[in-house]
C-alpha atoms as one frame of an Amber mdcrd trajectory, in Angstrom:
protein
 -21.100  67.137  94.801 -21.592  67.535  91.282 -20.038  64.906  88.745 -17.707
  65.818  86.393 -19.538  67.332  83.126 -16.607  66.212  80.414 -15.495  62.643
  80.649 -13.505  60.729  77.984 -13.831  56.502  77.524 -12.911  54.429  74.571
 -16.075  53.012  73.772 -19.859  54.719  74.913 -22.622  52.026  74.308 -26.151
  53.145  74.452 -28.562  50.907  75.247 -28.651  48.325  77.900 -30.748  45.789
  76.568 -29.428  41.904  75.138 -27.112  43.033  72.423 -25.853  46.765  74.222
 -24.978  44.496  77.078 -23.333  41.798  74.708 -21.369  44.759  73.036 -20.337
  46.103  76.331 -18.980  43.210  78.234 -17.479  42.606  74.580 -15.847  45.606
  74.177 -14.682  45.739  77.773 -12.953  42.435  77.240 -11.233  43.817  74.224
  -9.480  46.213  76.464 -11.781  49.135  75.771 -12.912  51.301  78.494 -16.216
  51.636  78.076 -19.566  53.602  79.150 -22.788  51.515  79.060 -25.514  54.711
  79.190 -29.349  53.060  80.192 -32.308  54.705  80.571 -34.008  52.976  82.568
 -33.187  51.495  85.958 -31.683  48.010  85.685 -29.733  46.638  82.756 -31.605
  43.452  80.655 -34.143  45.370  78.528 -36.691  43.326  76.299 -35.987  40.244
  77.976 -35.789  40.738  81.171 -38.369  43.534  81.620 -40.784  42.363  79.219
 -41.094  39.152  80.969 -40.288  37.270  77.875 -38.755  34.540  79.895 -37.489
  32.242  76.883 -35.466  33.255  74.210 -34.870  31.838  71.130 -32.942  31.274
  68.029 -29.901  30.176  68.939 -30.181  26.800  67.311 -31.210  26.024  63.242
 -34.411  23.915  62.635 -32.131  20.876  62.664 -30.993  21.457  66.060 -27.471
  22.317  65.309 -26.326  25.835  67.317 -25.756  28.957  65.220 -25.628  31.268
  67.853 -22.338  31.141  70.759 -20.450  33.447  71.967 -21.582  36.163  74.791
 -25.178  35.213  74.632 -24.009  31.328  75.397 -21.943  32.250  78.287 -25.044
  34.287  79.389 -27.041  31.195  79.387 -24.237  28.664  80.671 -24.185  31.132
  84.003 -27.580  31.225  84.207 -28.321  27.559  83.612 -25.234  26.970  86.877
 -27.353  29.126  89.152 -30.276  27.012  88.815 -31.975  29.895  87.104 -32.314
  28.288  83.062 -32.401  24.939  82.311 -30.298  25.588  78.988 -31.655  25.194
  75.626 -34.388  22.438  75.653 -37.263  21.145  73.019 -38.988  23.832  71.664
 -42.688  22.260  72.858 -44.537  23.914  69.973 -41.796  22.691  67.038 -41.839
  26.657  66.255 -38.016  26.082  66.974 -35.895  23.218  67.428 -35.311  24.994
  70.932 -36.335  27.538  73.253 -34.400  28.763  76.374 -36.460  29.392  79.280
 -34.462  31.915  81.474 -35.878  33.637  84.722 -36.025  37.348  84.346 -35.449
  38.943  87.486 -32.251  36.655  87.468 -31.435  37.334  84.228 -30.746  41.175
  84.606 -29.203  40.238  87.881 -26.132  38.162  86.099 -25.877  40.978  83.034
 -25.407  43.794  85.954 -22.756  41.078  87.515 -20.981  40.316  84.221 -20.512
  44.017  82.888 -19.356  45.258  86.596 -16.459  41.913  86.361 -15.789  43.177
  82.601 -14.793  46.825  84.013 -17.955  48.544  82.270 -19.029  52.072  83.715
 -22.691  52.040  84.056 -24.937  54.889  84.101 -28.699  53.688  84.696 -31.985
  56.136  84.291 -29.592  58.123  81.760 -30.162  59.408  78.386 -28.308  60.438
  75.452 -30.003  63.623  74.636 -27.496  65.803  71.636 -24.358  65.501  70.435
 -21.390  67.193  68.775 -19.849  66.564  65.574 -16.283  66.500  64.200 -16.744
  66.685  60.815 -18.172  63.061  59.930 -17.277  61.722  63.880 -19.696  61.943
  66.854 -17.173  64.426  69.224 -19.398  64.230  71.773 -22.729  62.556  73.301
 -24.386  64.640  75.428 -26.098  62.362  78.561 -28.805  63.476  81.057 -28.226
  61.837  84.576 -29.299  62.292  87.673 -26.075  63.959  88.143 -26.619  66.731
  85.406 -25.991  66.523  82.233 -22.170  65.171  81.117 -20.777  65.282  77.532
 -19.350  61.924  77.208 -16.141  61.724  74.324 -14.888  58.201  72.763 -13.265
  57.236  69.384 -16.642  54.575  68.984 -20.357  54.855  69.656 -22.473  51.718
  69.518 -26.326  52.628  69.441 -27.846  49.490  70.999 -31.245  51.507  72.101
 -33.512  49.012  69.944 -35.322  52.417  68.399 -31.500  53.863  66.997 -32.309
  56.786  69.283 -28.558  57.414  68.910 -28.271  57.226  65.715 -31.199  60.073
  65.197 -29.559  62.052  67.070 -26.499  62.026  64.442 -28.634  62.537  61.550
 -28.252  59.056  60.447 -30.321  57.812  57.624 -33.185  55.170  58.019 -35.252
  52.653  56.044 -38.225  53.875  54.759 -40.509  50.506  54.436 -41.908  51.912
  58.114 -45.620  52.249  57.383 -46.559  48.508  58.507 -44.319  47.999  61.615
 -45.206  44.955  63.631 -47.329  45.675  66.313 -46.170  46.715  69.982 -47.357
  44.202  73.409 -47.564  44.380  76.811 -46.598  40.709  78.701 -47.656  39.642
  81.675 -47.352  36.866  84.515 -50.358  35.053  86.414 -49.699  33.057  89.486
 -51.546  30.891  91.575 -52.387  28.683  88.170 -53.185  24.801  87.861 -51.077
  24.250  84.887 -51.559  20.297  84.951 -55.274  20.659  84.646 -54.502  23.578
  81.539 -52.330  20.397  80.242 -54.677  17.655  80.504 -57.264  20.492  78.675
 -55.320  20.898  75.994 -54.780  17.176  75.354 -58.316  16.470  75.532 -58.720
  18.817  72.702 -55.351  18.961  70.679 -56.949  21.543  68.111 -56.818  23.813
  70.483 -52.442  23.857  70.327 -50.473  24.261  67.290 -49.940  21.161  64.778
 -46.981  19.083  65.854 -47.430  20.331  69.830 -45.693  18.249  72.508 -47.402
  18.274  75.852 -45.733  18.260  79.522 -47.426  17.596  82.238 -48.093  19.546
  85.598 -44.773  18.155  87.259 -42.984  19.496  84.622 -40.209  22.699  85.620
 -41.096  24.306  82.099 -43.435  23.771  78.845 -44.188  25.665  75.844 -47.692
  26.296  74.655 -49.096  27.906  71.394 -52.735  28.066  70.927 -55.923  28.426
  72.982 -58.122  29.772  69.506 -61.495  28.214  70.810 -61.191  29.682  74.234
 -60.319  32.887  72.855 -62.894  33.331  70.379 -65.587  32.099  72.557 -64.203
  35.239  74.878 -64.251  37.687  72.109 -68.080  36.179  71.497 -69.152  36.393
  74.320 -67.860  40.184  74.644 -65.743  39.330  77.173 -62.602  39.860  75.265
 -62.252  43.465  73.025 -59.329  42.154  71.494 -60.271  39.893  68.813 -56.832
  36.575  69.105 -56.728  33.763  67.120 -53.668  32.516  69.002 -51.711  33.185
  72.241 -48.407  32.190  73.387 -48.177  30.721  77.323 -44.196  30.208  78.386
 -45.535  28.384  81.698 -43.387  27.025  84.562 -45.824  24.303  85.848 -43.995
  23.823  89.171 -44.430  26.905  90.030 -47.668  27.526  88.868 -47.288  30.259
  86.922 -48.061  31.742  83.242 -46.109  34.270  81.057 -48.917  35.623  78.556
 -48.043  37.156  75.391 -51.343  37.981  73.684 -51.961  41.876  73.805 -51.262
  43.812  70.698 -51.601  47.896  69.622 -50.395  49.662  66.664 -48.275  52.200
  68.820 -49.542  54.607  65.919 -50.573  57.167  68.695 -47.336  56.691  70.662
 -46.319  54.499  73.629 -47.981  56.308  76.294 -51.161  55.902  74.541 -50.426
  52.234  73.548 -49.963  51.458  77.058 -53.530  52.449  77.769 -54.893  50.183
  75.823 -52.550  47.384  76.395 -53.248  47.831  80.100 -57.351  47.466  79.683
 -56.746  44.479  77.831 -54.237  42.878  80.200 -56.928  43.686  82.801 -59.680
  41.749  80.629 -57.630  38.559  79.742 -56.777  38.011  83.687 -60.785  38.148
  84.242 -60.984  36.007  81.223 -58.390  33.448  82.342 -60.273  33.114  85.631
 -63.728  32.664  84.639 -63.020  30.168  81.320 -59.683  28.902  81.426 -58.952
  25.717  82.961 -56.716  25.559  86.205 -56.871  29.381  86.115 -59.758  29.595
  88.318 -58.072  31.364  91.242 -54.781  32.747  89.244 -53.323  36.075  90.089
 -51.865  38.674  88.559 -48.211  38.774  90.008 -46.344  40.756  87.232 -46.512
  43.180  84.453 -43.743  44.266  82.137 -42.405  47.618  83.115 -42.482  48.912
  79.165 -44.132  48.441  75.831 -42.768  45.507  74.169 -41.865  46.850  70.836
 -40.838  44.927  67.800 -39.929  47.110  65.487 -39.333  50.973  65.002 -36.462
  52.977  63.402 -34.061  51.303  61.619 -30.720  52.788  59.948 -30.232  52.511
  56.366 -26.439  51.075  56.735 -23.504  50.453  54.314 -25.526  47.187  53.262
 -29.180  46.928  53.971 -29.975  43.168  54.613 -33.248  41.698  52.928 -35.163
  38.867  53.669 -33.806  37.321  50.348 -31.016  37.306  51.884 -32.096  35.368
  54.884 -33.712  33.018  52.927 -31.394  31.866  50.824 -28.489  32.164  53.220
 -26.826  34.552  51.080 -22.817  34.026  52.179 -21.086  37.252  52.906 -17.162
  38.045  53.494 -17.566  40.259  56.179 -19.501  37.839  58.488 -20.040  38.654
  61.905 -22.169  35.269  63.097 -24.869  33.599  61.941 -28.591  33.543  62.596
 -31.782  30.826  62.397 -34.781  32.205  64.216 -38.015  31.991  61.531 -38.755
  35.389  59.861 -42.144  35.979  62.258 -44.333  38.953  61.052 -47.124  39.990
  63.115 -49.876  42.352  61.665 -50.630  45.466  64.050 -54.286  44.846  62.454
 -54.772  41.117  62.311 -56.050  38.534  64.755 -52.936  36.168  64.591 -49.528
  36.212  62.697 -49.013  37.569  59.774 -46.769  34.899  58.409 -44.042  33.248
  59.255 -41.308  32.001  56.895 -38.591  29.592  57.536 -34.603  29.875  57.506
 -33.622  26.651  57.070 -29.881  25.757  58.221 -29.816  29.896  58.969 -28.385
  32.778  57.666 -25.043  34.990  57.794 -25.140  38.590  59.239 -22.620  40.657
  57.482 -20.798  43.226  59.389 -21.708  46.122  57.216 -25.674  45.668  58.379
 -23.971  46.810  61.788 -22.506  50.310  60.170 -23.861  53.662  58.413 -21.380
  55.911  56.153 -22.166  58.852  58.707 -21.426  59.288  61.430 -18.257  56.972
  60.431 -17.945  56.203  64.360 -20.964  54.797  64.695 -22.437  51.292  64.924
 -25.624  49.878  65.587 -26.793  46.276  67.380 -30.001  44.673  68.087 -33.175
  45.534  66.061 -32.527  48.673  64.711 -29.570  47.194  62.353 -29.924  47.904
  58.905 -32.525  45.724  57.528 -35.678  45.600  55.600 -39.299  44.834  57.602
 -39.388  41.173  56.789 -35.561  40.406  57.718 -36.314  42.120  60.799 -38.726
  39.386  61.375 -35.794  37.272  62.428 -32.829  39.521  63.141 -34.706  41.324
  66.252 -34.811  38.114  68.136 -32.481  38.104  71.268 -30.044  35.478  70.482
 -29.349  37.092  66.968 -29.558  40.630  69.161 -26.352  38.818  71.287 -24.619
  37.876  68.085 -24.810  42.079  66.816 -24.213  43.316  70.007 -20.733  41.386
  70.514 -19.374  41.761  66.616 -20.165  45.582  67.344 -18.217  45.630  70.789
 -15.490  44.099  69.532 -15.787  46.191  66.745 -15.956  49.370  68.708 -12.709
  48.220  71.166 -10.480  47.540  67.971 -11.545  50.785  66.345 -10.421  52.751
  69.133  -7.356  51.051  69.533  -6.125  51.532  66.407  -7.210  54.963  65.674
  -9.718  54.062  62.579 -13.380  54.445  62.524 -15.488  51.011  61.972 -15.323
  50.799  58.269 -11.622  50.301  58.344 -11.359  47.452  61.063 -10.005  44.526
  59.431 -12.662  42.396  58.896 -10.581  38.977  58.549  -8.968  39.974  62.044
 -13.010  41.123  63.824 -13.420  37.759  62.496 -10.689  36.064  64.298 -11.149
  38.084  67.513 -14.896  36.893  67.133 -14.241  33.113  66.595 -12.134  33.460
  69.711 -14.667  34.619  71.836 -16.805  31.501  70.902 -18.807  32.667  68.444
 -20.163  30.910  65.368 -19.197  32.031  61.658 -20.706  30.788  58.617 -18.789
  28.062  57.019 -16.084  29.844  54.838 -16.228  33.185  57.020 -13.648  32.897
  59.406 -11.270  29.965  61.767 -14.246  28.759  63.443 -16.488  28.384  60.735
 -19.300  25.720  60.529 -18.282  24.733  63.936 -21.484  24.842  65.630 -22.532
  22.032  67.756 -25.767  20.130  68.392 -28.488  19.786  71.047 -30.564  17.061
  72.268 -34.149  16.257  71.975 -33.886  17.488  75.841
């Protein structure tokens, strides 16, 4: 039987990644009925799927917590299922934390939380044309497996991470897009002697990043940034193409495995081509590992992300177009929507290592007009394709920040449609309110829970 081909909801959210979910279950809980459209086949995007398996950034570099809300009651749930252990010591004092999550569990809970919100979910579906009402969205058209349905609601949230929404509409975009940060392919070994990779690297300490702290092999998690002298002897030696000055392990010692995050393409030739080249090179650093790298002797390769890690693509040019100024200096802004603290980390599609890295300090406010464009008026955007400039990108596409966009643009969405006005004309004092009494964080000044945020332990 054929589904219906017209179907009305409040609230349509493309995008089921960290911040479409966040502004799903948001919206949801708003009293919105809402759509969550995903083109692939499970909910969790980036970091579940990419096998990023810790996030960061929801802490300041003096430990105190800037980012709550939906993306803390993610990890609170995950964390009582045995499946995080919360926000601990960020090993490599990149962060003050990190929050190791596992990412088959991860996507598990999101599908759980937006089926007990009431969120409609359409997996391996995608938003392919719309209609316009004069400056409105009417209509997004959606290829399912079902056919293809035209899908009405008074708010559209593009949370697709490449505003594939939002071209659709016609929306403008930045134009700084000619050095985008390059696009990876992660990957998990198995089988792995982590204690003897840990008693390595503390024989020879220039091997991890200044200021490293070391676990041992008993450890359930650790943190390592480094490697340079293994991997240039590799690229020497020819068995490496990729020429890495640095690599980042997210290891779970007890279990004996490895996330790697070391491949890098420009994506210049598109994805499909990018995943080529990723793939040889994911196939030449598990040889590599085996032959030079201590306790990887007889690893395994157990997993491969299912899709191109990508940093940064499109993003809209919005009402206000945040710059890395901005994030710097923790510019204050009215219209606050939560707060952010994650360093603003460039990496150059052409260079061996990072590009640079800047500090934030005690963070940063997002304002809510990053999260809007002038046309089409119902639209909003969440996650990395928010109006922004390349460097503040560096720091807003993280996934706790990603949580903290998502949710200010589901409740945005829900309180739109319910009163009848498009995004620009929500009250901002009152998003702010409804925001603070979801849990999450506003700069000091911004709203009823302002400079609330609370601290975490050494751990």
């Amino acid at each position: 039987m054929n589904a219906p081909t017209d179907i009305t909801y409040d609230v349509v959210v493309a995008g089921g990644g960290s911040a479409g979910v966040a502004a799903a279950v948001s919206a949801a809980e708003e009293g919105a009925r809402v759509l969550l459209v995903e083109s692939s086949g499970s909910v969790g995007g980036t970091l579940s799927w990419q096998l990023l398996e810790h996030s960061a950034g929801f802490h300041d570099v003096h430990g105190e917590q800037v980012v709550a809300g939906f993306g803390q009651r993610l990890v609170d749930r995950l964390t009582a299922a045995g499946a995080s252990p919360g926000h601990v010591r960020d090993d490599v004092g990149y962060t003050a934390t990190r929050t190791p999550v596992d990412h088959a569990e991860l996507a598990l809970t999101q599908s759980v939380m937006l089926a007990e919100a009431g969120v409609d979910v359409w997996l391996q579906s995608v938003p392919v044309g719309l209609d316009r009402d004069g400056s409105r969205i009417a209509a997004l058209h959606v290829h399912t497996s079902h056919g293809r349905r035209a899908v009405r609601a008074a708010a559209v949230v593009d949370a697709t991470g490449d505003a594939a929404t939002a071209a659709l509409a016609g929306a403008p975009f930045q134009d700084d897009t000619t050095a985008v940060q390059p696009v990876s392919l992660t990957f998990k070994l198995g089988g792995a002697d982590i204690g003897a990779l840990l008693a390595y690297l503390s024989e020879n300490p220039d091997e991890i990043r200044p200021g490293s702290v070391l676990g041992s092999g008993t450890d359930d998690h650790a943190n390592v940034w480094g490697l340079g002298a293994l991997l240039s002897a590799g690229h020497a030696s020819g068995a490496l193409s990729l020429r890495r000055t640095e690599m980042h392990l997210a290891l779970w010692p007890t279990r004996g495995e490895a996330v790697v995050n070391v491949t890098r393409a420009t994506g210049a030739d598109g994805l499909g081509a990018a995943h080529a080249v990723l793939s040889r090179q994911v196939l030449e650093f598990v040889r590599w590992f085996r032959a030079d790298v201590p306790g990887f002797g007889g690893c395994r390769l157990v997993a491969v992300a299912d899709r191109v890690g990508v940093r940064e693509s499109r993003r809209v040019r919005g009402v206000h177009t945040m710059t890395a100024a901005e994030v710097g200096d923790g510019t204050p802004f009215a219209d606050a929507i939560g707060r952010g603290a994650f360093p603003v980390d460039i990496h150059a599609a052409d260079g061996a290592g990072l590009s640079h890295t800047d500090a934030v300090g005690a963070g940063y406010a997002i304002p809510y007009r990053i999260l809007l464009v002038a046309d089409p008026a119902n639209l909003l955007v969440a996650g990395r394709c928010v109006s922004s400039t390349h460097e503040a990108n560096g720091t807003l596409r993280i996934t706790a920040t990603c949580f903290v966009t998502g949710e200010a643009a589901g409740v945005a969405a829900a309180m739109a449609a319910h009163h009848g006005v498009v995004p620009a004309e929500v009250d901002t004092t009152r998003l702010q309110e409804r925001l603070a009494g979801r849990g999450v964080l506003l700069p000091t000044g911004a709203g009823p829970a302002a400079g609330c945020g609370a601290r975490v332990g050494a751990g």
